[in-house]
N, C-alpha and C positions, 0 to 999 in steps of 0.2 A: 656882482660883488666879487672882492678879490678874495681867492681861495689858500689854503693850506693845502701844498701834495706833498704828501711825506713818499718818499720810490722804495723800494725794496731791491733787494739786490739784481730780485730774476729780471728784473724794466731794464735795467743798465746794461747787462750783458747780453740782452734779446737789443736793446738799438740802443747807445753810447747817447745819442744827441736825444733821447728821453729830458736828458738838462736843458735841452732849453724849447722843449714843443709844450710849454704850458702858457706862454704869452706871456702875461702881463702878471701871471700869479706869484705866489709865492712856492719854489721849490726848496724840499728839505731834503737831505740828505743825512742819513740818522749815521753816526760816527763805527757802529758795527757794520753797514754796508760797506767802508768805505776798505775798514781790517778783511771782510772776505772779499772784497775784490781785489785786492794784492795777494789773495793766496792763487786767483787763479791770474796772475801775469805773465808766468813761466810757460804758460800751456803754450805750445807750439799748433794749436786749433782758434775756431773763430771763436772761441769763446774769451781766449787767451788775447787776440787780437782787439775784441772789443772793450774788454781789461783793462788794455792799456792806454787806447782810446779817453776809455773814461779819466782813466789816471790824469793822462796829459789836459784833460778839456779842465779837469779840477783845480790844475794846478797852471792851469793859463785866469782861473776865475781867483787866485788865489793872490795871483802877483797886483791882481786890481784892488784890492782889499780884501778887508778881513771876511772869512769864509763865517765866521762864527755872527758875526751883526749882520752878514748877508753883501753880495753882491749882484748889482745890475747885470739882465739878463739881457740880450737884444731885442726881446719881446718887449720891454719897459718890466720886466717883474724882478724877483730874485732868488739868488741859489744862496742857502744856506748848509752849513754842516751840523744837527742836529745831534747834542753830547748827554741832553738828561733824559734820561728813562726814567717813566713812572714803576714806583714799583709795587709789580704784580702778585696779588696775595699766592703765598707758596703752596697753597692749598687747592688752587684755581689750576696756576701753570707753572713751569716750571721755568723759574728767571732765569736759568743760566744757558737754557738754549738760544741761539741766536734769533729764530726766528722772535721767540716773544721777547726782547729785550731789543729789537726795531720796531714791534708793534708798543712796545713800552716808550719808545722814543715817540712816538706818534700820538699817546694817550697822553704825554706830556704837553705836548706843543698843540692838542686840544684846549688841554686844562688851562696853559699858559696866554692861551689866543681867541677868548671864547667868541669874541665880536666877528671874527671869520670863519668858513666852516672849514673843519680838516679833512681832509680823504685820504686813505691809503690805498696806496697804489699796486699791486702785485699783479704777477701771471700766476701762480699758488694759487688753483679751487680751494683749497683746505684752509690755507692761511685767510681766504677771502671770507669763509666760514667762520674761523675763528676771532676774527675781528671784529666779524659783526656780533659776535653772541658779546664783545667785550664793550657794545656799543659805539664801532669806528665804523663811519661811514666807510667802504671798500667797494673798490675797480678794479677791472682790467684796463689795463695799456693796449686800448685798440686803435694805436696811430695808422699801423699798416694793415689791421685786420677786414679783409672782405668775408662779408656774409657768405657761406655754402650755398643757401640757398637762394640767393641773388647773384650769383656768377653766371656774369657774359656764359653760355651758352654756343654762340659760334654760329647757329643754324634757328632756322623758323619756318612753319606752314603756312602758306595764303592761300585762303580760297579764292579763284580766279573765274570768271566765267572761258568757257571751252574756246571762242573763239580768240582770247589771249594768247592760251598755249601752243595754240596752231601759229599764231604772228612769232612766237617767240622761235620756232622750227624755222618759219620761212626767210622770217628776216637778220635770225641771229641774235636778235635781242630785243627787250622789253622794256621801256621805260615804264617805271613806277608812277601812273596815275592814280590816286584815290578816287576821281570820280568814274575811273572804269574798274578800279577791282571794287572787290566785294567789301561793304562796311568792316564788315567782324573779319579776324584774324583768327582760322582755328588754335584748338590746344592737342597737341601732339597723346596720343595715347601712351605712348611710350616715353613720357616725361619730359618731353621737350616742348618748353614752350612755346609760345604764339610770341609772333612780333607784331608790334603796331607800325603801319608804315611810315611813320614819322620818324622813327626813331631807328630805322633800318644800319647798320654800318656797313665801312668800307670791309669788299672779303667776307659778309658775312653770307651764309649757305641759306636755301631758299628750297622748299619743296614746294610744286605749286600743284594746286589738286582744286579739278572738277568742282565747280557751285552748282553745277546742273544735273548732278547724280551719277555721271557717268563715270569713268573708273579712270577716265584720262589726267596721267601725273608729268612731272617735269622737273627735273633738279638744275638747278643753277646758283649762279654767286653775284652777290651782289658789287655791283661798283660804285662811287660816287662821283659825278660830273656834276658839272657848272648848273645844267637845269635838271638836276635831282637824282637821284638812286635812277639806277639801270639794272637789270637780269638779265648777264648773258649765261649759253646754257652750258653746261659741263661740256670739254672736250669729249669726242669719241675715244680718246683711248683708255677710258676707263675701261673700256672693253678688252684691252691688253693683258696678256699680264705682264706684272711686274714681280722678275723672277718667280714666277709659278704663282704671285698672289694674284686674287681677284677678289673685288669685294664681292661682300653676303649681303649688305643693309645698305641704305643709304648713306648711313654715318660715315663708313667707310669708304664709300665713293670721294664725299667728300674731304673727308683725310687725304686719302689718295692725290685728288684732284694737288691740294695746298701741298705734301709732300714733293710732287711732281714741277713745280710752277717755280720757276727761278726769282720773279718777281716778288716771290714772298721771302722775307730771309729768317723770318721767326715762326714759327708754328708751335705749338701746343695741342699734345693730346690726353685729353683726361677721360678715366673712365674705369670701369672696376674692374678683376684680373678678370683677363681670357677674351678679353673685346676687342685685342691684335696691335695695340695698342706700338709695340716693341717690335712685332713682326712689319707690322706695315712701316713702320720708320726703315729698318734695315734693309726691306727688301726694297723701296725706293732708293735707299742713301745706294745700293748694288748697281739699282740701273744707271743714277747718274753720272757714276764714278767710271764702272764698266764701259755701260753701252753707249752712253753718251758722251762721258770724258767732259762733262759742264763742271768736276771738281777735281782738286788734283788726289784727292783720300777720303776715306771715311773713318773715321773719328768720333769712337764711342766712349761713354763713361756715364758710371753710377756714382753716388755718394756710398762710405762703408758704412752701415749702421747695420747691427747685425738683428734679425728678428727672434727674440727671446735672450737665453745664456750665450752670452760671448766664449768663444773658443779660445781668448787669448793670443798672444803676439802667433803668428806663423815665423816658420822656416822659410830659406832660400830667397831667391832674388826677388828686385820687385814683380817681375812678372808671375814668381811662382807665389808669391804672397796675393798679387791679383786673380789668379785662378779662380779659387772660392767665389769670389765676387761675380766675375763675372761670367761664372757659368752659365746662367740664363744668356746673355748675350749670345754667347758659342753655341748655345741649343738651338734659339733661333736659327744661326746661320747655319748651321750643318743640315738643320730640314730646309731653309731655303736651297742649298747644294745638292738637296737629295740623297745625301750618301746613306748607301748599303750598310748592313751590319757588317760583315765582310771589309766593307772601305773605313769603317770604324774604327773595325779591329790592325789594319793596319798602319792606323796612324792620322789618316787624312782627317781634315777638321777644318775651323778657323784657322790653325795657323800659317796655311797655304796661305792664305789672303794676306795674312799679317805676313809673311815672309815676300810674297812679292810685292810690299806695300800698297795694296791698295785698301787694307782695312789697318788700324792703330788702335792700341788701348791707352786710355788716358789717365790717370789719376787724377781726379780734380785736387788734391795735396797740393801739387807742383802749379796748378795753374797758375795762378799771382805773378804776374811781372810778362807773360808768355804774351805774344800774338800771333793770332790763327785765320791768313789769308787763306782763300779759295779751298776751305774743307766743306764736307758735308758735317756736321759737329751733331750729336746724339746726347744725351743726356737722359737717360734711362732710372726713375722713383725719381722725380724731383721734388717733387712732395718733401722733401727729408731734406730739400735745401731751406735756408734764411732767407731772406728776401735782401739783405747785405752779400751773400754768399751766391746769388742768380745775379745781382747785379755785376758782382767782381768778374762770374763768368761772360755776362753779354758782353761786357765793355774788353774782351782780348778780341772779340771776334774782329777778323781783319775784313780788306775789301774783298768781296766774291763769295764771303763763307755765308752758308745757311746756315741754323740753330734749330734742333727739334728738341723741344722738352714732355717727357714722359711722363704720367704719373697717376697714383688715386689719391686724393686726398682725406680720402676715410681711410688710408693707410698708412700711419704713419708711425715710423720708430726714433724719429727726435723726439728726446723728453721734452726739447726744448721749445718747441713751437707746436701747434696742433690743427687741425684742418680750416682754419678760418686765419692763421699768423703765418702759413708756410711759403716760401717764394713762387709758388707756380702757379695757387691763386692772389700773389701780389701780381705778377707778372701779367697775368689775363684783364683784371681790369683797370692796369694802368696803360694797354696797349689797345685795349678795345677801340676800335676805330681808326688805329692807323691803318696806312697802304701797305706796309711792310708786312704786316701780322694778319694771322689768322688761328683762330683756336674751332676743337672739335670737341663735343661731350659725344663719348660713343658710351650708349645704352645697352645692348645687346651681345650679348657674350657670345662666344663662337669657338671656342679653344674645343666642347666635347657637352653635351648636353650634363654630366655631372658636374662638371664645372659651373656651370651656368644656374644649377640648381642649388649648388650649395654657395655658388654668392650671395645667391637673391634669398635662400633661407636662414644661414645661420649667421 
């Protein structure tokens, strides 16, 4: 049956094309959505960007006819601009805030439309409460949203019988038979699930462990060929280091491994702080750059979103307004460098690197319009990007660049999106299974044993 969706302002500005992902239905837009989304058109951010977006798609649906009787949508449905609020007893709420006088515009075109059902549409917990106690059916906008707890993963345990793992040492690789591995797929004690070998992807990571009790394990990655999934084993130079790191867990090996590996150009690592998440990006993007010379820079950048009270505008240039930001960055690299307190104090730092270019600080502000052949590209909390805002950034990257993307997603300081709408769980499982990609959930903290305790406790 064809529906009434009345949008709210927060749908339009989290994805513009909200107007037309209902199909065949009927979409409303209530005439106070349309007054605050021109106040935010000036904004020089993406918020400001999607703004005008909307603006422009209303006023392309506008010149096709009358916005007010409704126009065809490409789905077969229609956009309307929605003018009469029901109005809401003063005693209940209060009519002159915006939010209740687009939930009024909604109780209208209920009252007005009873043979179809209406729903409101917002990203607002609160307002999604308050709709309902006012009898309006209410949603979320979960066009782009993945489940937390359904996220690709990146890695899985099989139990194998012993004389597998030895084929796999001898001959360098394993093809995925079901009728010789073991029926059941364990479950990882450390929260990583089990795979079913049907469902195995390309790049995805594989621990294989002993059916016969004994204690013999094996890490490898998965490939896909013409006659089915393959396991070949991790290179030996995980044994390396890389700039002084070395992995502590498996996880990280296999981070390492994808970090390391030219053939991947996208990688994702998510994981909660102190899991090295940022360390082992940099200290790879060091080897490639350095020792191997496979790119011509390394190429870091956060998004600004500050955690708690904002400090307000900074002083001095961009890089000394970047500072703040990117001290984390600089912490890393100064202990990958090793430097003395001594080499501290007189100066030595990141910006040696940054001065003989082999490391750059980026503002993702300026990205838009840029293109970035043959870097190693970083992106440190992406979590706190849009999934408009992850695409803008993938699509500069040129030919030879890699992309590492950082993050937790139980961390997050956009008001505007939250761990199931952020770009870097859009980005995981819209790439799961390409050749190109590879993602990592690392478990296990490492930064200092209080670190670790006070993740996992408070």
């Amino acid at each position: 049956m064809q529906k009434n969706y009345v949008l709210d302002t927060n749908v339009l500005l989290h994805d513009p094309t909200a107007l037309v992902q209902f199909d065949d239905n009927i979409v409303v837009i209530p005439i106070y959505v349309v007054e605050e989304i021109d106040t935010f058109k000036r904004q020089q951010t993406e918020l400001g960007r999607n703004a005008r977006e909307v603006s422009r798609m209303l006023d392309d649906f506008r010149r096709q006819g009358s916005l007010s009787d409704g126009v065809e949508t490409p789905g077969g449905g229609l956009i309307k601009v929605g003018f009469e609020a029901l109005d809401l007893e003063q005693g209940l709420l209060n009519k002159h805030l915006v939010d209740n006088l687009i939930m009024g515009v909604a109780l209208a075109v209920k009252e007005q439309d009873p043979e179809r059902p209406t729903v409101f549409v917002t990203k607002d917990t609160n307002l999604r409460v308050r709709a309902d106690v006012l009898g309006l059916t209410a949603e979320n906008y979960e066009d782009d949203n993945v489940s937390i707890t359904e996220l690709y993963p990146g890695a899985c345990e099989i139990m194998v019988p012993d004389e597998l793992i030895d084929e796999l040492y001898d001959d360098g690789r394993l093809e995925v038979d079901p009728k010789r591995f073991e029926p059941r797929v364990s479950d990882s004690s450390d929260g990583n699930p089990g795979a079913r070998l049907d469902r195995l992807f390309d790049n995805e990571y594989v621990l294989l462990k002993s059916a016969g009790g004994s204690n013999q394990t094996s890490l490898g990655r998965v490939k896909l060929q013409e006659s089915g999934p393959v396991v070949y084993p991790l290179p030996r130079r995980q044994r390396d280091d890389v700039w002084g790191v070395r992995p502590r867990n498996k996880e990280q090996a296999f981070a390492l491994d994808a970090l390391l590996d030219d053939s991947i150009d996208l990688v994702t690592l998510i994981g909660k702080a102190g899991t090295g998440k940022t360390l082992m990006a940099i200290a790879a993007g060091l080897k490639k750059v350095t020792e191997e010379q496979a790119y011509q820079k390394l190429v870091v950048s956060r998004p600004i979103f500050p955690m708690g009270r904002d400090l307000g505008y900074l002083p001095g240039t961009m890089e000394e307004k970047l500072n703040p930001w990117m001290r984390p960055i600089f912490d890393n690299v100064e202990y990958l460098m090793g430097l003395t307190r001594d080499e501290k104090r007189a100066g030595r730092g990141a910006d040696e690197l940054i001065d003989m270019g082999i490391m750059e600080i980026e503002p993702l502000t300026y990205i838009r319009g840029r293109s970035i052949p043959n870097q190693y590209f970083i992106v440190d909390e992406a979590q706190n990007l849009t999934p408009h805002e992850i695409k803008t950034i993938l699509t500069r990257l040129g030919e030879g660049s890699k992309i590492i993307l950082t993050g937790d997603p139980y961390q997050i300081d956009n008001p505007y999106i939250d761990s199931e709408s952020n770009g870097l769980t859009y980005v995981i499982d819209r790439f799961k299974g390409e050749s190109i990609f590879a993602t990592i959930t690392l478990f296990k903290g490492e930064r200092s044993e209080l670190a670790e305790l006070a993740a996992n406790l408070l």
